[in-house]
C-alpha positions in Angstrom: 36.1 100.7 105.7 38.9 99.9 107.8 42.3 101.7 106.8 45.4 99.1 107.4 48.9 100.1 106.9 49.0 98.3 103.8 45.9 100.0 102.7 48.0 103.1 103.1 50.8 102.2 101.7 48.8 101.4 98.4 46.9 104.9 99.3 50.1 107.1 98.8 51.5 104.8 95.8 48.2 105.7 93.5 48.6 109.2 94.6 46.1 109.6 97.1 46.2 110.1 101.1 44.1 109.9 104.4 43.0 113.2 106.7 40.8 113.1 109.7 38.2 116.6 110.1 39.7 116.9 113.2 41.3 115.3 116.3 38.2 114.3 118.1 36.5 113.1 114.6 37.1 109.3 114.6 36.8 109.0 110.5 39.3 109.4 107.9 38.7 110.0 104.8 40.8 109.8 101.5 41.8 113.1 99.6 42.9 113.6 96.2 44.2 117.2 95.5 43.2 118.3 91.9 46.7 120.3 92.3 49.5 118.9 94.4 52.2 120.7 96.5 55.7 119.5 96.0 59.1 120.9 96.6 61.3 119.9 93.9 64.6 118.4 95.7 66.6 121.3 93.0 65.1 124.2 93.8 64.8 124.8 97.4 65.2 128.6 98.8 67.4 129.3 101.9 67.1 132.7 102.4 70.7 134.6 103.6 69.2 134.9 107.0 67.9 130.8 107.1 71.8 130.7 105.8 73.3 132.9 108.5 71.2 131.1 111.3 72.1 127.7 110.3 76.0 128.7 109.9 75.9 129.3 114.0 74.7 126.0 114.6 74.4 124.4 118.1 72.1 121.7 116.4 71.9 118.4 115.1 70.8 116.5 112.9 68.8 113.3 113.2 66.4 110.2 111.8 64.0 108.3 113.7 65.2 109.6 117.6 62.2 110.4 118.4 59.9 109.5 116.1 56.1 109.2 118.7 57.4 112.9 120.2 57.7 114.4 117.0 54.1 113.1 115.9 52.9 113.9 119.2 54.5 117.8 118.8 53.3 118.0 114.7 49.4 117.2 116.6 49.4 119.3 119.3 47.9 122.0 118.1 44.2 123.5 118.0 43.5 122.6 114.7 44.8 119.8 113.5 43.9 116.6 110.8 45.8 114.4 113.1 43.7 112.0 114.6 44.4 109.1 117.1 43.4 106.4 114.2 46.3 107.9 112.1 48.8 108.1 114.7 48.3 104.7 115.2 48.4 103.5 111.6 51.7 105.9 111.6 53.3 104.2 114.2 52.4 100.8 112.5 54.1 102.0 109.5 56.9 103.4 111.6 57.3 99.5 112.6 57.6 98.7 109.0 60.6 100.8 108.1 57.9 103.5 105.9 57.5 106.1 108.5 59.9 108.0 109.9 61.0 111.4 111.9 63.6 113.8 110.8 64.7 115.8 113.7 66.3 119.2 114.3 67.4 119.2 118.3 70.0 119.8 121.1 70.9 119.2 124.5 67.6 120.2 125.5 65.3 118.9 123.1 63.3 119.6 119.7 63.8 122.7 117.8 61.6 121.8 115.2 61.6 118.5 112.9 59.1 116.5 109.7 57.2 113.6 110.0 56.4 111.7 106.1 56.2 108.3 104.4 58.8 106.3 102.0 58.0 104.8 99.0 60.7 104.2 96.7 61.9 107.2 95.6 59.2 109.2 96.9 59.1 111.4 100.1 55.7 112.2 101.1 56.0 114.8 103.8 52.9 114.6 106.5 53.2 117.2 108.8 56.3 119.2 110.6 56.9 121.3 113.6 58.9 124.1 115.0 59.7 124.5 118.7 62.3 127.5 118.0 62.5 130.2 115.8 63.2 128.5 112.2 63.0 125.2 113.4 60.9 123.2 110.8 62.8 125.4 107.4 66.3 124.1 109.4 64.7 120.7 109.2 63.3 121.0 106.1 66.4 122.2 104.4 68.6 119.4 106.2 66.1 117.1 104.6 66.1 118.1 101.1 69.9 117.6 101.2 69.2 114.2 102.7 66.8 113.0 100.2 69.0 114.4 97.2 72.0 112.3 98.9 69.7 109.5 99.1 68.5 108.7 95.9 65.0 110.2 96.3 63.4 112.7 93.1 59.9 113.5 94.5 59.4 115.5 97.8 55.1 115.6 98.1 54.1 118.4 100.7 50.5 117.2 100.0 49.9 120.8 99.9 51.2 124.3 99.5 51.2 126.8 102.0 52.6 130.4 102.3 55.3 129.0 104.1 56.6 126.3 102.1 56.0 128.4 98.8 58.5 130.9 101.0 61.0 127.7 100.6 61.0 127.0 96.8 57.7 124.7 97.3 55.2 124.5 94.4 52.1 123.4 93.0 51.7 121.4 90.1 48.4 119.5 88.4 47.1 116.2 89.7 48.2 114.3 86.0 51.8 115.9 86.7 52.3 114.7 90.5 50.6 111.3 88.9 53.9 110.9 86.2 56.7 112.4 88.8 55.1 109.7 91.5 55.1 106.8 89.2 58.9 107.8 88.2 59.7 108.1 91.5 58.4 104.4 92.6 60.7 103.1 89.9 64.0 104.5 92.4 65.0 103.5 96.1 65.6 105.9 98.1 68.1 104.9 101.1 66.9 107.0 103.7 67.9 105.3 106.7 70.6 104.6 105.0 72.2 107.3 104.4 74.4 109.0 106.9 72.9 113.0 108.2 74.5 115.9 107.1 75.9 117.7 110.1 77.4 120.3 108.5 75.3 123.4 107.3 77.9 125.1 105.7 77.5 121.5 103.0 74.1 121.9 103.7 74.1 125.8 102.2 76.7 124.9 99.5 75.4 122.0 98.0 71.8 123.5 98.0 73.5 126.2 96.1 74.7 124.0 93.4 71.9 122.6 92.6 69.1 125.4 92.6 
């Protein structure tokens, strides 16, 4: 079967997405988690010393600057699910206004940065990087303060790893993602819309608030 953006797009709104084996393996095919990784966008963790290093900053913040680098960075690895077949189909959704990059970086490039999908309300997180030392939990926390400014209730990490469960991120049954998901078409998120929080000290404090 061939996979179309649209395809996708229907994919991720009944709750299911595309992997590849590998990135030599030329097939995709659809997975279905019988428990679901989320973080939920009130209770993320930022430790005192993710607090401490974002309060020195030296970044910024940013959507869709570089959004074929950062899918290029989030594939270069040994082992990765990232195929050329999905980058492709990523890049055709990117074209559509349902892909995009949120970036961590300075003068000098990426520090670290997430790659995911839009859907109404929903935020479904694909893969993410880190090029410095707390790179991807910057991102990630920059991001779950963007998506709670823009109108977004459901942050899918697909999965849970040690890492993200480190960040608040948990895992909940496959007939619980199914009713958040189908609340969370019924919203609009505005990510593009919505202007990047620069400051981490807002970042920190309304993180605090909320969790």
């Amino acid at each position: 079967m061939t996979i179309t953006p649209e395809l996708m797009l229907h994919a991720y709104a009944s709750g299911i997405f595309p992997m590849a084996e590998s990135h030599d393996d030329p097939e995709l095919f659809w997975v279905d988690p019988r428990r679901r990784g989320i973080i939920p966008l009130d209770g993320f963790h930022i430790s005192r010393s993710l607090a401490r290093r974002m309060k020195k900053g030296g970044y910024i913040a940013t959507i869709n600057e570089d959004f074929p680098g950062l899918i290029h960075a989030c594939g270069d690895r040994d082992e990765t699910w990232i195929n050329p077949t999905l980058i492709e189909l990523y890049h055709q959704l990117h074209a559509m206004g349902f892909a995009h990059s949120f970036e961590i970086r300075d003068l000098d490039g990426l520090w670290g940065g997430v790659f995911g999908l839009t859907l109404g309300g929903a935020f479904f997180g694909e893969s993410m990087v880190s090029r410095r030392t707390d790179g991807s939990k910057i991102a990630l926390a920059h991001l779950v303060d963007h998506l709670n400014r823009a109108g977004f209730t459901l942050f899918d990490t697909q999965f849970l790893t040690p890492h993200l469960a480190s960040l608040g991120a948990i895992e909940i049954p496959r007939a619980d993602y199914r009713l958040r998901l189908e609340d969370a078409l019924t919203h609009q998120g505005r990510f593009t819309e919505t202007p990047v929080e620069q400051n981490p000290y807002s970042v920190i404090q309304r993180n605090t608030q909320t969790s």
